[in-house]
C-alpha positions as CSV (number, residue, x, y, z in Angstrom):
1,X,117.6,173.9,136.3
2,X,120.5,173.8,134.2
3,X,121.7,169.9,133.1
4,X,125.5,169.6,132.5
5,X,126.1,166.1,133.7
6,X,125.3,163.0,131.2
7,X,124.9,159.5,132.1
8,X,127.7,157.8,134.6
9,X,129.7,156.2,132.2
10,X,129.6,159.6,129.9
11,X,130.4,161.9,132.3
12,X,134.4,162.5,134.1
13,X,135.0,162.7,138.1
14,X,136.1,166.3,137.5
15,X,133.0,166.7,135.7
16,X,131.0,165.9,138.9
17,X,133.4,167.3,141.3
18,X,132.4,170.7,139.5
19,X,129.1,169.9,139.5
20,X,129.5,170.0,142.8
21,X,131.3,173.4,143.3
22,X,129.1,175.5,141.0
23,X,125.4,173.4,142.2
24,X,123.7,176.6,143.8
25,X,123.3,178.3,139.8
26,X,122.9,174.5,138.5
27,X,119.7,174.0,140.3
28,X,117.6,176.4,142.8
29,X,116.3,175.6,146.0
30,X,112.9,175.3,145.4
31,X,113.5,173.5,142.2
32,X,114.9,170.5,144.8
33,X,111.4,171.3,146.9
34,X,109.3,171.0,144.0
35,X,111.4,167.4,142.9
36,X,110.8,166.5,146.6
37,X,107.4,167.0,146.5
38,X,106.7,164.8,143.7
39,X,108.8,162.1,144.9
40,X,106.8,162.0,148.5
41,X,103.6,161.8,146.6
42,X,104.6,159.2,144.7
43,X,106.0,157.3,147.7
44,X,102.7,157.7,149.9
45,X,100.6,156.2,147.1
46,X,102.6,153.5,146.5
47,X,103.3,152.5,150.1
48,X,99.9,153.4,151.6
49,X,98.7,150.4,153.8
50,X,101.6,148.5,152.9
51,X,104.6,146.8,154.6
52,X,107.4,148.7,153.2
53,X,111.3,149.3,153.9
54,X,114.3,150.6,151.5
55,X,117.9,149.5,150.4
56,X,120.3,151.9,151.9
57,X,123.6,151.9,150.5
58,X,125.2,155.1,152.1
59,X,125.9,156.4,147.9
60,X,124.5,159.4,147.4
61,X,121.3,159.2,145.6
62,X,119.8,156.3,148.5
63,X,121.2,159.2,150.9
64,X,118.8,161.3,149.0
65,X,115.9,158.5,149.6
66,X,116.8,158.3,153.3
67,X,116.1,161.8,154.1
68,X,112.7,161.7,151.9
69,X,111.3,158.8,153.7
70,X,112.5,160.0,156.8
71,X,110.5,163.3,156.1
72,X,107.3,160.6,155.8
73,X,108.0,158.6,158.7
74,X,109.2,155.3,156.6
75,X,112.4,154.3,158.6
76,X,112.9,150.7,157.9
77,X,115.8,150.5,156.3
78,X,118.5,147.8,155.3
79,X,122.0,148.2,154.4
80,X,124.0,144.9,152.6
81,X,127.9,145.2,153.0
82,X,130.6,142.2,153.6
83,X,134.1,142.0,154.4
84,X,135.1,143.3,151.0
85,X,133.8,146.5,151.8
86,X,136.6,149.5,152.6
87,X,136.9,149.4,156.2
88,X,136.8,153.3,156.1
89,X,133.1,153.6,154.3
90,X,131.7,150.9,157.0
91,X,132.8,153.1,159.8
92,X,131.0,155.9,158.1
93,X,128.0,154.1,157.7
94,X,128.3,152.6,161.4
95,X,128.3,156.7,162.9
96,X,126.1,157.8,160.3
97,X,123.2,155.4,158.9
98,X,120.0,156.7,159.7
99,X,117.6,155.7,162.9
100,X,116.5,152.4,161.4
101,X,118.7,150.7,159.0
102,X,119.7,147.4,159.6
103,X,123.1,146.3,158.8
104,X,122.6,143.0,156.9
105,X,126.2,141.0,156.4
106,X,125.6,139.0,152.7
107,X,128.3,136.7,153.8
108,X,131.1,137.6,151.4
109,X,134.9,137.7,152.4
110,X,138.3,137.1,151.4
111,X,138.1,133.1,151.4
112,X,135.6,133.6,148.7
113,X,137.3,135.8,147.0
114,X,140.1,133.3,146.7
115,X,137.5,131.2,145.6
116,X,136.2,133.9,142.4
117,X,139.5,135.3,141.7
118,X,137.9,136.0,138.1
119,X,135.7,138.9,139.8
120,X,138.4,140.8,141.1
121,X,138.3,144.0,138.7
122,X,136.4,142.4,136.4
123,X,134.8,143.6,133.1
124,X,132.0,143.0,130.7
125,X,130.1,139.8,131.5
126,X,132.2,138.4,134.3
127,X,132.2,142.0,136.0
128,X,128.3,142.0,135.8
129,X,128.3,139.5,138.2
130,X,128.9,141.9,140.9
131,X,125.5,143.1,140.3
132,X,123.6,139.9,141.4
133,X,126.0,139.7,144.2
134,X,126.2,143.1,145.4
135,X,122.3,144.2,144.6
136,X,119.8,142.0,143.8
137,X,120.9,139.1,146.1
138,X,120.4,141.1,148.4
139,X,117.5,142.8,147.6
140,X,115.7,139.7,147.4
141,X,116.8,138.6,150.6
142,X,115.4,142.0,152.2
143,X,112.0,141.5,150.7
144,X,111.3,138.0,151.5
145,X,113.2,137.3,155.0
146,X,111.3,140.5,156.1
147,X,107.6,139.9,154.6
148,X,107.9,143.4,152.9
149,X,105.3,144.2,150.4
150,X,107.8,146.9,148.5
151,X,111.2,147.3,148.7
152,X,112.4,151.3,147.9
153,X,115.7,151.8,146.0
154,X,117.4,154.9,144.8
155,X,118.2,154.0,141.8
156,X,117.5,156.3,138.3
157,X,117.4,155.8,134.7
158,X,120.5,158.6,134.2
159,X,122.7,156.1,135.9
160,X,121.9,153.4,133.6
161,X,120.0,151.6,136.2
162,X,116.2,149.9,134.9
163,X,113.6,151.0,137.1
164,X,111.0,150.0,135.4
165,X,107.5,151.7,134.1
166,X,107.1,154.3,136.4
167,X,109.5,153.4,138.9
168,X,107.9,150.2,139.5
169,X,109.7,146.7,138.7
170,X,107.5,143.7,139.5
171,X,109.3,140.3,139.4
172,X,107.4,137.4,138.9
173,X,108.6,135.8,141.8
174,X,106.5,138.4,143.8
175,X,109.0,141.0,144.0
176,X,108.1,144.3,143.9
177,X,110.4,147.3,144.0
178,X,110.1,150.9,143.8
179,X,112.3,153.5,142.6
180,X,110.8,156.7,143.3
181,X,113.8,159.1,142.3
182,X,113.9,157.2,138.9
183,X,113.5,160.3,136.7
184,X,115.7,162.5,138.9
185,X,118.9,164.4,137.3
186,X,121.9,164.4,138.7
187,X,121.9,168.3,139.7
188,X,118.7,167.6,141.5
189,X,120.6,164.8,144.0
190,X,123.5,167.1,144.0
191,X,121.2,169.7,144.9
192,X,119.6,168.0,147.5
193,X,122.7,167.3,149.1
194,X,123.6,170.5,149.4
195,X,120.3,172.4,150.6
196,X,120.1,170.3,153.2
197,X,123.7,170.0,154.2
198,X,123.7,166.2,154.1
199,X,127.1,164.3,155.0
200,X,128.4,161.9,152.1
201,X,130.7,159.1,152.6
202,X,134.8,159.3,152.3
203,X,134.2,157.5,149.2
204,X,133.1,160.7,147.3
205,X,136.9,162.3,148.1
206,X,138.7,159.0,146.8
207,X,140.3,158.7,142.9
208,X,137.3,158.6,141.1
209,X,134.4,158.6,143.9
210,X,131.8,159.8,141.8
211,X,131.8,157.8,138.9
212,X,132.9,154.4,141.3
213,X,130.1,155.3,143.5
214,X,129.9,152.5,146.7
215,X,131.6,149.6,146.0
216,X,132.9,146.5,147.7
217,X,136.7,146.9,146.8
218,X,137.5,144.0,144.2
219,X,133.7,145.3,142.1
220,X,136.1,148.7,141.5
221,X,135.5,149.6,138.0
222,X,137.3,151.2,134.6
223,X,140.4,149.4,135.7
224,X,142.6,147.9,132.8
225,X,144.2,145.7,134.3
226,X,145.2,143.9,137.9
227,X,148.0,145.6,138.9
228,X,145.7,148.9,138.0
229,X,143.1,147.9,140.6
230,X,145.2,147.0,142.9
231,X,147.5,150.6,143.1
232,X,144.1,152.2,143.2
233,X,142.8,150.7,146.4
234,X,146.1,150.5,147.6
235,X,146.4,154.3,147.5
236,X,143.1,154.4,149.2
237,X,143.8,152.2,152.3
238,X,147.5,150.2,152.3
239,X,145.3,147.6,154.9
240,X,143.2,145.9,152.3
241,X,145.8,144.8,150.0
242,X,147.9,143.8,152.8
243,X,145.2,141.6,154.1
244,X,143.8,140.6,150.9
245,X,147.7,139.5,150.3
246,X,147.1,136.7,152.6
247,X,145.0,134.7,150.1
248,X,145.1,135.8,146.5
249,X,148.5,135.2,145.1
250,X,148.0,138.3,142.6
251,X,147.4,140.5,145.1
252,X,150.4,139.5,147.3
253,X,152.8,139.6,144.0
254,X,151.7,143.5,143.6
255,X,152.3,143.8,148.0
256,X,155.9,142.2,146.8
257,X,156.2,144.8,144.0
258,X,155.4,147.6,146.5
259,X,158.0,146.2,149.0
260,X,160.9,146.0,146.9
């Protein structure tokens, strides 16, 4: 296996993109197997007589997961999104999430948002927010409103993400989650992705899809500045500033801009 990607905030979209182009002498079939393996024998002995589901979020690595636990017959599956999300990446996810994920709605929509106008774009500190909303809000709710004993994420250290010692963070409130991929490269989800001809979300082909990843639209990261953010999602889909006009006065002084 050869490495050439670096950690998400290191490493450019065109980086990724030719990653992506060049994967087959980046990382070898049974290279992927031999990953694969490991990860399912980590995931039977950590779910073995247990109540278990995962977090899908239609990004590539938990489509990676997906397909693994699929392969072991763990189908329970859960997928958080609100009415911040792109329209266009729901619709994927509504034609392509696998047989049993659960769409879960966290309840978030454009009269909160009006509510939180600091979030939109934000950075640092205030941006970090999003994670609470976004992820471990909801990853608490899936855990405790369905009795699981283990919740399974995608997540990996490369990303930046913790995943504790071995892939296993246990909260004192009883939480328990499980990141199986945790040590995984990026070539190796690429990889995966390719060998077995998995679809990926329209996100991926949007400014920036890689290194973005899923997001709800106003969590969209690296942008300076509002009128930044809002060009970039408006040059994704014209409909969610337009409708997002309707209640945050920034974002209808940028729809006046673009009118003029």
């Amino acid at each position: 296996m050869k490495r050439v990607l670096g950690s998400k905030h290191s490493t450019k979209n065109e980086d990724w993109l030719a990653a992506v182009a060049q994967i087959e002498d980046l990382i070898t079939f049974d290279e992927v197997e031999e990953l694969t393996a490991k990860a399912a024998a980590r995931i039977l002995a950590a779910t073995r007589g247990k109540h278990v589901a995962y977090a899908y979020s239609a990004g590539k690595d938990s489509i990676v997961l997906s397909s693994i636990l699929n392969r072991l017959d763990i189908k329970e599956g859960y997928f958080a999104y609100c009415d911040l999300d792109y329209p266009a990446f729901i619709s994927w996810v509504l034609q392509n999430r696998p047989e049993g994920v659960t769409m879960m709605h966290t309840g978030y929509g454009l009269p909160w948002l009006a509510e939180h106008q600091e979030l939109i774009f934000a950075r640092g500190p205030v941006g970090q927010r999003w994670h609470q909303i976004s992820q471990k809000g909801p990853f608490t709710s899936m855990i405790f409103d369905h009795g699981l004993d283990l919740l399974i994420l995608g997540h990996r250290v490369i990303d930046g993400n913790v995943c504790g010692k071995d892939g296993f963070i246990r909260k004192k409130t009883g939480e328990i989650r499980f990141n199986p991929l945790y040590d995984w490269p990026h070539e190796a989800i690429l990889g995966y992705i390719h060998y077995h001809r998995l679809a990926l979300p329209p996100i991926y082909g949007w400014k920036d899809g890689y290194t973005q990843g899923t997001h709800a639209w106003p969590e969209r990261d690296y942008c300076n500045s509002l009128n930044q953010g809002y060009r970039e999602v408006w040059d994704i889909d014209h409909t969610v500033i337009e409708k997002a006009a309707e209640y945050i006065p920034s974002a209808r002084s940028f729809l006046e801009g673009v009118s003029a």
